[in-house]
C-alpha positions as CSV (number, residue, x, y, z in Angstrom):
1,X,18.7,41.2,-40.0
2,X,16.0,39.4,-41.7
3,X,12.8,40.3,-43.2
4,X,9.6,39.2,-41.6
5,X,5.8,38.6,-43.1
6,X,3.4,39.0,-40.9
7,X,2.7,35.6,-40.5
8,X,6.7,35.8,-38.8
9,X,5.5,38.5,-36.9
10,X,2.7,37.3,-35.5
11,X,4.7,33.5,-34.9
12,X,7.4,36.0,-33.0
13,X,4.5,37.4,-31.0
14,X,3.2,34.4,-29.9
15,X,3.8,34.7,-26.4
16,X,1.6,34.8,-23.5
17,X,1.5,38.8,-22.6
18,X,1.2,39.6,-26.2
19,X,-2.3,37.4,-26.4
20,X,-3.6,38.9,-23.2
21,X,-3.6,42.3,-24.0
22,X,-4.9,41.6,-27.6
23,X,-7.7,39.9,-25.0
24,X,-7.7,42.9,-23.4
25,X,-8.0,45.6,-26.4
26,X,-10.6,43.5,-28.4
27,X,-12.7,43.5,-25.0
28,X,-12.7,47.2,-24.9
29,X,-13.1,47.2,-28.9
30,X,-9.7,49.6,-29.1
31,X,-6.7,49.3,-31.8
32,X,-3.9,48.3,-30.3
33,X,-0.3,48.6,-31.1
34,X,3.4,47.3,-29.8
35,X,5.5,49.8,-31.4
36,X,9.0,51.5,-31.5
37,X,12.1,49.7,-30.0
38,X,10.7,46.4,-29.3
39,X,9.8,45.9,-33.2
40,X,13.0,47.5,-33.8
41,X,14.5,45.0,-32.6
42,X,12.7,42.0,-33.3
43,X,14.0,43.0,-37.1
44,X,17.7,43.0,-35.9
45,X,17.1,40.0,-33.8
46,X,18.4,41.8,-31.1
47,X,16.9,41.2,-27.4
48,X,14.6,43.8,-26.1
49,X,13.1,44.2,-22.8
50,X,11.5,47.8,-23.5
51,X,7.9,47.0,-24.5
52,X,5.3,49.9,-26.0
53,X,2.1,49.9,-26.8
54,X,0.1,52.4,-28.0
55,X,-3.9,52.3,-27.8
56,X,-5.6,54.2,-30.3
57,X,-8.0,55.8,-27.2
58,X,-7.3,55.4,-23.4
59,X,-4.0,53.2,-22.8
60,X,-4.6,53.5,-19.1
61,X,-7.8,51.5,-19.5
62,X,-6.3,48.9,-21.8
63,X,-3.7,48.7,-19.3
64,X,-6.4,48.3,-16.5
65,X,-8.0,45.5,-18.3
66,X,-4.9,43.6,-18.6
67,X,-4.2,43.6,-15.2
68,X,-7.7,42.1,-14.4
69,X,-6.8,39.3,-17.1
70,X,-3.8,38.3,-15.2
71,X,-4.8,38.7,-11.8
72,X,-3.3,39.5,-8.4
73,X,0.5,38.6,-9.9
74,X,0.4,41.5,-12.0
75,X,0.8,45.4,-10.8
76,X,-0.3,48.5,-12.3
77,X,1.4,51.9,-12.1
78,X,-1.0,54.5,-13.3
79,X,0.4,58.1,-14.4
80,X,-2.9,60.5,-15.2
81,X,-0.8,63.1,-16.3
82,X,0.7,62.1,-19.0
83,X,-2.0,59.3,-19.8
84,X,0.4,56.4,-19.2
85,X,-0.2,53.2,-17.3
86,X,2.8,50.5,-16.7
87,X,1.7,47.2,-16.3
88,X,4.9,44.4,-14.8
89,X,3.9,40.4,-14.9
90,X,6.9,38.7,-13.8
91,X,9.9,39.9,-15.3
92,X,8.2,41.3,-18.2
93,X,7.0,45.1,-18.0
94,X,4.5,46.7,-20.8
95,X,4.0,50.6,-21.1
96,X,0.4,52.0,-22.4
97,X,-0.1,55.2,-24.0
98,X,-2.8,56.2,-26.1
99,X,-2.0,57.6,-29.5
100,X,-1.1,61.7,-29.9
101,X,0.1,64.2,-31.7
102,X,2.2,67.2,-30.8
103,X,2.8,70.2,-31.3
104,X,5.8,72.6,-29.8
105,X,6.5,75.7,-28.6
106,X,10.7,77.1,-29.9
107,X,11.6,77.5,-26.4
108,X,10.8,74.7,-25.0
109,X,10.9,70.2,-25.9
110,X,8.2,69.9,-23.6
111,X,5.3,69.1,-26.3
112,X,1.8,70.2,-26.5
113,X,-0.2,66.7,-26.6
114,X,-3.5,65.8,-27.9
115,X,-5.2,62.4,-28.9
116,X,-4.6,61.3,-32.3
117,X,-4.8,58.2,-34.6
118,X,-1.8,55.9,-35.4
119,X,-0.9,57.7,-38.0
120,X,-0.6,61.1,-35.6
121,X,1.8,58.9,-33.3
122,X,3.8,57.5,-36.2
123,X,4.3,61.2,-37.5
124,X,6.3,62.3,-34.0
125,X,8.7,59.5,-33.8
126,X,12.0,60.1,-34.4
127,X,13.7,57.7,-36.7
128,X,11.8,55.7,-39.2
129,X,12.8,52.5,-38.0
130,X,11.7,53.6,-34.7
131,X,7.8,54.1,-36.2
132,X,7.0,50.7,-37.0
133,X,3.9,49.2,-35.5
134,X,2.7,45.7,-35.4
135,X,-1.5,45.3,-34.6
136,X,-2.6,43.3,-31.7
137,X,-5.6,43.1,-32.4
138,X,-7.1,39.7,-33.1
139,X,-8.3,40.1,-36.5
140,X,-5.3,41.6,-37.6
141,X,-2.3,40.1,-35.2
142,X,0.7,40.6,-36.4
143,X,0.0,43.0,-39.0
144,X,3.0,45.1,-39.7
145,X,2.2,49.3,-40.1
146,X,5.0,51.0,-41.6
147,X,4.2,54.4,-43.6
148,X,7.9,55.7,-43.6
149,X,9.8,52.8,-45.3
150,X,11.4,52.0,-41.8
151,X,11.9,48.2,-42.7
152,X,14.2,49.6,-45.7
153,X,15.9,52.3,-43.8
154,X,17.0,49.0,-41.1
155,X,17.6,46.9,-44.7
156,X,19.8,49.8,-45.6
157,X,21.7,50.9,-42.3
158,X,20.5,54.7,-42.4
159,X,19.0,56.6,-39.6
160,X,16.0,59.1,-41.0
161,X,13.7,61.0,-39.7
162,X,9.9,60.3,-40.8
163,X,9.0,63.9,-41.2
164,X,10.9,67.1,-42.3
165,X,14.3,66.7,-39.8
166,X,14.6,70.2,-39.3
167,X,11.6,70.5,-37.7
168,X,11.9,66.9,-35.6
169,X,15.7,68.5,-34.2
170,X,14.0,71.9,-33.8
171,X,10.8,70.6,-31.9
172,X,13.0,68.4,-29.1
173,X,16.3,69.2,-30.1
174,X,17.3,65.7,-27.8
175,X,16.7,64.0,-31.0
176,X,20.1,64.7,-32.1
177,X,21.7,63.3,-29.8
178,X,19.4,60.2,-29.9
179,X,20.2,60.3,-33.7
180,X,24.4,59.9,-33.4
181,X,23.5,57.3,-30.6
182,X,21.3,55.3,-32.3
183,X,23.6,55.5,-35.8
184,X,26.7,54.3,-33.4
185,X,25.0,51.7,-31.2
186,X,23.5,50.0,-34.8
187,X,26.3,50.4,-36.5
188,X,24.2,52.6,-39.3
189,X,25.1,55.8,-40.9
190,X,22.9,59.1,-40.8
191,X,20.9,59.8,-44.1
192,X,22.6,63.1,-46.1
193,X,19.6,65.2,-45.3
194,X,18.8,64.4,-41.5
195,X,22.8,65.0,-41.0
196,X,22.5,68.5,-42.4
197,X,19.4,69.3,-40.3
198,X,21.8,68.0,-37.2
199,X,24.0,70.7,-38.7
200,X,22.0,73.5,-39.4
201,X,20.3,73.0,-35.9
202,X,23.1,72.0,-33.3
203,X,22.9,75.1,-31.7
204,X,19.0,74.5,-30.4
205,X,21.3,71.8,-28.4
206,X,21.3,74.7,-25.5
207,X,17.5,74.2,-24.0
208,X,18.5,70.7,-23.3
209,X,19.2,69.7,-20.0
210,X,22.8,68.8,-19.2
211,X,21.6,65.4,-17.6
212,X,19.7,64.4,-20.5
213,X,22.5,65.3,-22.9
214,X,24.9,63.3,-20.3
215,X,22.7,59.9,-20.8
216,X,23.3,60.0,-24.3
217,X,26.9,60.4,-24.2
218,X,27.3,57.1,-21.7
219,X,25.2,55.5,-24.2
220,X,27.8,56.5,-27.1
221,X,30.4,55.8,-24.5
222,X,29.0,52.1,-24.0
223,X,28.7,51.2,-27.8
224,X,31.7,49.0,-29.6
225,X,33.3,51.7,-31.4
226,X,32.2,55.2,-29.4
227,X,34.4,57.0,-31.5
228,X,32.0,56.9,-34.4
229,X,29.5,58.6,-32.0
230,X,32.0,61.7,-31.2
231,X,33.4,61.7,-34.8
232,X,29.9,62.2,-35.6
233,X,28.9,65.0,-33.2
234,X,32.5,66.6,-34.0
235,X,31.1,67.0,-37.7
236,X,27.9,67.9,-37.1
237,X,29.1,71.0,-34.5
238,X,27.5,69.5,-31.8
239,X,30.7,68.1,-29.9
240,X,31.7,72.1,-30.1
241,X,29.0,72.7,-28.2
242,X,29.1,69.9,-25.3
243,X,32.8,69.0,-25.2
244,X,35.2,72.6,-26.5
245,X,37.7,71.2,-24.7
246,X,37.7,67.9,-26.7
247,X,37.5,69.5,-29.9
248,X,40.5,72.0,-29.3
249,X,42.5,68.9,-29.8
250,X,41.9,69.0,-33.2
251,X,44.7,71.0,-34.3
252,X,48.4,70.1,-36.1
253,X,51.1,72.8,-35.3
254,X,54.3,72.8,-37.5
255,X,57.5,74.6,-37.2
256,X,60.4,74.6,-39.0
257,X,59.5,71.1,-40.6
258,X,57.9,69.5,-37.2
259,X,54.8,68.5,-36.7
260,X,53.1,67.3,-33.2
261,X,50.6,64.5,-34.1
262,X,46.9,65.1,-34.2
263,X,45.7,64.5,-30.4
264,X,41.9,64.5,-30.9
265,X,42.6,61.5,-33.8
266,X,44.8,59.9,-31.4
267,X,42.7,60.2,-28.3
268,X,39.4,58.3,-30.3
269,X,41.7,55.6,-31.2
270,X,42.6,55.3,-27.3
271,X,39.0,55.3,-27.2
272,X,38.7,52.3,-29.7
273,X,41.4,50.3,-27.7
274,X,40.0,50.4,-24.0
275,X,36.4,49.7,-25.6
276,X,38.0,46.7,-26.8
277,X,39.0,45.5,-23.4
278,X,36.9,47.2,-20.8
279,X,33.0,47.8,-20.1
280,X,33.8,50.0,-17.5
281,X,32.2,53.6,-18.3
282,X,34.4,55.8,-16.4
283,X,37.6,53.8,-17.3
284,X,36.3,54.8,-20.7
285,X,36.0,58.4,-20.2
286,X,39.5,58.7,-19.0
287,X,40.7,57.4,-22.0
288,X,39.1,60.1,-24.2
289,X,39.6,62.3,-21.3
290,X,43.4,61.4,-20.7
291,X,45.0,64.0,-23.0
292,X,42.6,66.8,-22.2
293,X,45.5,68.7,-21.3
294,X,47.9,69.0,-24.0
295,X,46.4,72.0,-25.8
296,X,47.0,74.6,-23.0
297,X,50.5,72.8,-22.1
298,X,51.4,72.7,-25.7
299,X,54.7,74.7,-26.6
300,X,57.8,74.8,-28.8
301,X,61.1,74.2,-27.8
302,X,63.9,75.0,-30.4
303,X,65.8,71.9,-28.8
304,X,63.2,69.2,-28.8
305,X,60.5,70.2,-30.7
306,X,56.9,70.1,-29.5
307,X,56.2,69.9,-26.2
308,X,53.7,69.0,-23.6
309,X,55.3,69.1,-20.2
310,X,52.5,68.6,-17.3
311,X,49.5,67.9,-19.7
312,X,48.8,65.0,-17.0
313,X,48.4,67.5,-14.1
314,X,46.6,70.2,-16.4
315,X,44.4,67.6,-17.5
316,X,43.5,66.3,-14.0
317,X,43.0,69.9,-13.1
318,X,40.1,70.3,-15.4
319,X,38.1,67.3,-14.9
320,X,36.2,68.3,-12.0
321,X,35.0,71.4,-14.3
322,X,34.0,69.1,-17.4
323,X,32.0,66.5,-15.2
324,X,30.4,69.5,-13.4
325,X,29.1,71.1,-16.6
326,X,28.4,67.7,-18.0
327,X,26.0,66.8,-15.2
328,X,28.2,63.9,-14.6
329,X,28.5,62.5,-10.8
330,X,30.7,64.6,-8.6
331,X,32.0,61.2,-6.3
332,X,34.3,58.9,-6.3
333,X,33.7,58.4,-10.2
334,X,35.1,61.9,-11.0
335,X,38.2,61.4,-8.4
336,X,38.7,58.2,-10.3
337,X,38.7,59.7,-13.9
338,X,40.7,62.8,-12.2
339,X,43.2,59.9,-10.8
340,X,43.4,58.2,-14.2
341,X,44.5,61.2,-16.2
342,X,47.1,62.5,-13.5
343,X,49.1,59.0,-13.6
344,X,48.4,58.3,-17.2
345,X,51.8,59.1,-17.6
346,X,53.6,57.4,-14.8
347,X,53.7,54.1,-16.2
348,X,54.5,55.2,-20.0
349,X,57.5,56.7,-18.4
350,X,58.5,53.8,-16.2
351,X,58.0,51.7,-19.7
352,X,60.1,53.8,-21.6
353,X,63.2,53.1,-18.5
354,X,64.6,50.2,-16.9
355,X,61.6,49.0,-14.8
356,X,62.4,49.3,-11.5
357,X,61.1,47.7,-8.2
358,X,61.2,50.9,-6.5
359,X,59.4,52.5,-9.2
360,X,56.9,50.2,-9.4
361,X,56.1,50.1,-5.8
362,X,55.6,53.8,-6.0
363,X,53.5,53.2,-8.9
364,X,51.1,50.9,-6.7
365,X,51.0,53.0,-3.6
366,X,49.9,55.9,-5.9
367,X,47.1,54.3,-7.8
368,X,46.1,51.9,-5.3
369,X,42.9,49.8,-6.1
370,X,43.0,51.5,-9.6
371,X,46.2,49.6,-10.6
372,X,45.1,47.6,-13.0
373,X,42.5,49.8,-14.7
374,X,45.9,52.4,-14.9
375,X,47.7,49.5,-16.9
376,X,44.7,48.9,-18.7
377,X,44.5,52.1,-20.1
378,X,48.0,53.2,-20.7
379,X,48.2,49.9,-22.9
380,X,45.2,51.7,-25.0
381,X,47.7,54.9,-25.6
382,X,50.3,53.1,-27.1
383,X,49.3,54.2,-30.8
384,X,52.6,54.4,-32.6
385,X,53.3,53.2,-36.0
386,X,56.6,52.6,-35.3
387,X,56.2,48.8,-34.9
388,X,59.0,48.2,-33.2
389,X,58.7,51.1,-30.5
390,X,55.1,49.5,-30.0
391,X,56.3,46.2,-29.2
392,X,59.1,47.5,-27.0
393,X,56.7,49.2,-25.0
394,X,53.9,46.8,-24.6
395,X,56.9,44.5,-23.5
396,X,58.1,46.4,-20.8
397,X,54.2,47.0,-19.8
398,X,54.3,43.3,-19.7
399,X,57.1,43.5,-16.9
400,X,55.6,45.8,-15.1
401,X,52.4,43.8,-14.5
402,X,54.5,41.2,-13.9
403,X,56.4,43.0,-11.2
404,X,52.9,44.3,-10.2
405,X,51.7,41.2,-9.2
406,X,55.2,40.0,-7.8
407,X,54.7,42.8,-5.3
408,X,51.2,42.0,-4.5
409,X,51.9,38.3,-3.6
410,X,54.2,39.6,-1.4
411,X,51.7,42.0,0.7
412,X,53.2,44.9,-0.3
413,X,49.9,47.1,-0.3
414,X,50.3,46.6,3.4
415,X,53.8,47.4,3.7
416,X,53.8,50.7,1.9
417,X,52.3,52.5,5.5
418,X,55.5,52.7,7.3
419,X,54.4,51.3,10.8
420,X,55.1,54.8,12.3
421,X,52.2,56.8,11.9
422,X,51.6,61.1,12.6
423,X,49.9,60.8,15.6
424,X,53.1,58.6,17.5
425,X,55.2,61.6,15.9
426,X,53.7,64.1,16.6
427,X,53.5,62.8,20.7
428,X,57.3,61.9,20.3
429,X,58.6,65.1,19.3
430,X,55.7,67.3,21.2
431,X,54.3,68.7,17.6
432,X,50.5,69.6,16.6
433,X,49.1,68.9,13.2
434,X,52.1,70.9,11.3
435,X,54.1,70.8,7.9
436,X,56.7,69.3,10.5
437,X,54.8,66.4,10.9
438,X,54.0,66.2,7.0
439,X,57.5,66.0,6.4
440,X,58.8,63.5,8.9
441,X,55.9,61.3,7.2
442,X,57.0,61.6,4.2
443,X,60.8,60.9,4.7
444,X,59.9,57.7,7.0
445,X,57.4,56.7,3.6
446,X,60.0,57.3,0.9
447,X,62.6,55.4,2.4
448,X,60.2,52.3,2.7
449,X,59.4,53.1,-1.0
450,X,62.6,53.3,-1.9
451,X,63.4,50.4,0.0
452,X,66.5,52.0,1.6
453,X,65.0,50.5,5.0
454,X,62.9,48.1,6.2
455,X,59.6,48.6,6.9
456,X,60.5,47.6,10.7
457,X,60.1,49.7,13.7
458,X,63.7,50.0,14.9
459,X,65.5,50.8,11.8
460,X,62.4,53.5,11.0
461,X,62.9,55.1,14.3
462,X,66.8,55.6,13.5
463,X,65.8,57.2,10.2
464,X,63.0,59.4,12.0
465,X,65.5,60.2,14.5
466,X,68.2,61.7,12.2
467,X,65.7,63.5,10.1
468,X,64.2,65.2,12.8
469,X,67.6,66.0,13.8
470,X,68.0,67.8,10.7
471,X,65.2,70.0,11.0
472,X,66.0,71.0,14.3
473,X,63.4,69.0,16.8
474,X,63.6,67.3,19.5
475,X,62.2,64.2,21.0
């Protein structure tokens, strides 16, 4: 980050849109402002797309005379009721409000609005280095407007609140949320006393809508290091309040001299490791997700110690229930995190063995296209300390990837159907949609798994022949 005059500024806000709607605010003899993000940002020379402006007076108008300075390739989107207008030119789109202040009611974020000067819009933004403003206005383009020290606060790293942070959580209680976001996506830390207004007020969390809470966790989810956004709701008591089932993790047991390791600790630095080689945002969640399990299959065994038989299955069980409450999307993105967290296990356990080609081919047929995002995330829970157990394991995940691809080369996704299907056995031996059936599939599918036959008609037939024998049918 650098520090700009306002001579910068204004050399940074030499562009074309910029100009125009100066043109456009000095016509109608209104102050005009690009605030929030998009100055933000400029600061941490980082790129922005999100332009605001705020009009001390009507932003819709100054919005309408911009669009009759560019002409016919510009479009308007007008909003009366909140008193916004939207203006896109090319691939550039502006948003116009006029200034206001609010006021709120305890039950509710929605705010009370009125008009109000700069000054009244500075005072209800959230962070301090999201109040800047920089004048468009002709005479004074480029000016920089900064009552809350938010050029030090970006100088500094610290997220802060302009106003009294109790009353900013309590008023639209989103702003929390928004706070651990911003401080993880920026890398910054939250000032002392805005982090014990987060803690005095997490509970006001509630009135919040579990689809906005849900777009700030992807956000935290998307950032380098996400786990300093959930270490950071975890100490503030908001991750209580969103994610129990995260935060029960959280908990050593010893017995006679035996400790399990910490499995919430563990499960961010999973986190840390698939952020490092995926963008994917559900592969992501299944990583912090993959252990969910292991505090209600957690138990002691005088023999072995700690023990967490089935926390895979348990696990798997419970995400439909987490993404329901989190507002998350019920498809094939919640079967694939479900997926994730059942097999997590499969190929830590085929790792830890002689790596098998039958093994691996039921490893395939299991996870299908998800294959690789499996591999990908049981490479992220290989956390030991014990160096040498690390690198045994990450070798033998080596081999299975190569036996992975071996198997793909060789078209086995296509050979894993055995060429017999239900519907030519259940006409064969006179059956209707039965367990039967289920069974006979099953036995003609594990032998091509196993690779105890062919994957050829005649020698599956035999095999279907005797089994069916077994259970008593007959063709």
């Amino acid at each position: 980050m650098r520090d700009l005059s306002d001579a910068e500024l204004a050399k940074l806000l030499d562009k074309d849109i910029f100009h125009k709607i100066s043109q456009a605010a000095d016509k109608l003899q209104l102050e005009c402002y690009v605030v929030g993000g998009y100055v933000r940002d400029l600061f941490l020379e980082r790129p922005s797309k999100d332009i605001d402006v705020v009009v001390v007076g009507s932003g819709i108008s100054v919005a309408n005379e911009l669009k009759n300075i560019l002409g016919k390739k510009a479009h308007i989107s007008v909003f009366h009721n909140f008193g916004t207008a939207q203006v896109k030119y090319h691939d550039t789109e502006v948003e116009f409000v006029g200034a206001r202040k609010e006021s709120y009611n305890r039950d509710s974020r929605k705010p009370i609005v009125e008009d109000g000067t700069l000054e009244d819009d500075q005072n209800r933004r959230d962070f301090t280095i999201n109040a800047l403003a920089v004048c468009l206005n002709a005479d004074r383009f480029g000016e920089l407007v900064d009552p809350f020290g938010g050029i030090d606060d970006l100088w500094d790293g610290i997220i802060r609140t302009p106003l009294d942070p109790d009353v900013t959580f309590s008023d639209d209680p989103l702003r929390m949320m928004r706070c651990v976001r911003f401080a993880t996506q920026l890398n910054f830390f939250i000032e002392d006393e805005t982090f014990e207004a987060l803690e005095r007020n997490a509970e006001r969390i509630k009135i919040i809508s579990g689809e906005r809470i849900a777009d700030e966790l992807n956000k935290i989810m998307a950032t380098r290091t996400p786990s300093k956004g959930f270490i950071d709701l975890y100490r503030c008591g908001l991750l209580q309040l969103i994610l129990p089932e995260l935060v029960a993790m959280d908990v050593v047991d010893t017995r006679n001299g035996r400790a399990h390791k910490n499995n919430f600790f563990h499960t961010l630095e999973v986190l840390d490791n698939a952020a490092r080689t995926t963008d994917n945002l559900w592969l992501r969640w299944s990583a912090l997700f993959h252990d969910i399990g292991k505090p209600k299959s957690k138990r002691w065994d005088p023999l072995i110690g700690w023990t967490f038989h089935n926390h895979n299955i348990i696990g798997a069980k419970m995400i439909p229930t987490i993404f329901k409450r989190l507002k998350f999307p019920m498809d094939a993105k919640m079967k694939y995190v479900r997926k994730l967290v059942d097999l997590h296990m499969r190929p830590i356990i085929i790792a830890d063995e002689e790596v098998t080609d039958s093994a691996v081919r039921r490893l395939m047929n299991d996870a299908g296209d998800d294959i690789d995002d499996l591999m990908t995330l049981c490479e992220a829970d290989i956390t030991s300390k014990n160096a040498v157990r690390k690198q045994r394991f990450l070798e033998n995940f080596r081999i299975v990837r190569n036996k992975l691809e071996d198997l793909k080369e060789r078209d086995y996704k296509r050979l894993l159907q055995p060429c017999i299907d239900g519907d030519e056995i259940m006409e064969m031996f006179h059956l209707k949609p039965s367990r039967e059936v289920g069974e006979l599939k099953k036995a003609l599918k594990e032998a091509v798994l196993d690779n105890r036959v062919p994957n050829e008609r005649e020698p599956l037939m035999l095999l279907l022949k005797e089994k069916a024998k077994e259970m008593g049918l007959e063709s």
